[in-house]
N, C-alpha and C positions, 0 to 999 in steps of 0.2 A: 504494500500500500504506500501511496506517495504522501508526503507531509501537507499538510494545508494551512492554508491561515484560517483562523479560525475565531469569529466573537461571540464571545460567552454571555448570556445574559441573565440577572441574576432578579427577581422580585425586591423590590427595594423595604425593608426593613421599619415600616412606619413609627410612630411613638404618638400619642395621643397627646393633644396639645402643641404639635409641632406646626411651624410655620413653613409652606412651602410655596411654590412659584412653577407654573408646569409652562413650560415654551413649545410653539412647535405642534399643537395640536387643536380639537377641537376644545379643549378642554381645559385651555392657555389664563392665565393669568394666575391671584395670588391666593391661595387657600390654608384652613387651617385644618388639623386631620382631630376628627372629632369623635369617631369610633373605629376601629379595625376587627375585623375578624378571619377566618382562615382562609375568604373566597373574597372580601370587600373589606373596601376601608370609604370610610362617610368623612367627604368633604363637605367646608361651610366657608362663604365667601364673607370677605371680613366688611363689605363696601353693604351689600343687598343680604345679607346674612340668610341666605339661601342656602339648605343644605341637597345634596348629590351622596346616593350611595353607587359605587362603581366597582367592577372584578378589579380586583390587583393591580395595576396596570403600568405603573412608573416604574424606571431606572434612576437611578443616581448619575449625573453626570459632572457636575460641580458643587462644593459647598465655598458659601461666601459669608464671613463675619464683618457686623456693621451694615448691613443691608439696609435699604428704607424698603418698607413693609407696611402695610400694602404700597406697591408701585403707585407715586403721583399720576 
């Protein structure tokens, strides 16, 4: 068998109370993680404090300290 390149993708590891920011999707802007469980985790928008429950569905790609949260 020949070598490949290869990307691994892992479910990202949520924490209740965390502040997050998703780019790049339908699902884009800045959220806070309000429940999790073994198939969903329940987002809530900090602006229209609407909540979303949704399958798994983020990667980690960056963390950044000092963020303005929610985005102006």
């Amino acid at each position: 068998m020949a070598k490949q390149n290869v990307t691994i993708f892992e479910p990202y590891p949520f924490v209740v109370g965390q502040k997050i920011r998703i780019e790049g999707s339908r699902r884009k802007g800045d959220w806070e993680v309000i429940d999790i469980s073994e198939q969903k985790v329940t987002l809530r928008c900090p602006v229209s404090h609407k909540e979303f429950s949704w399958d798994r569905f983020c990667y980690v790609v960056e963390e950044k300290d000092n963020e303005q949260w929610p985005a102006e």
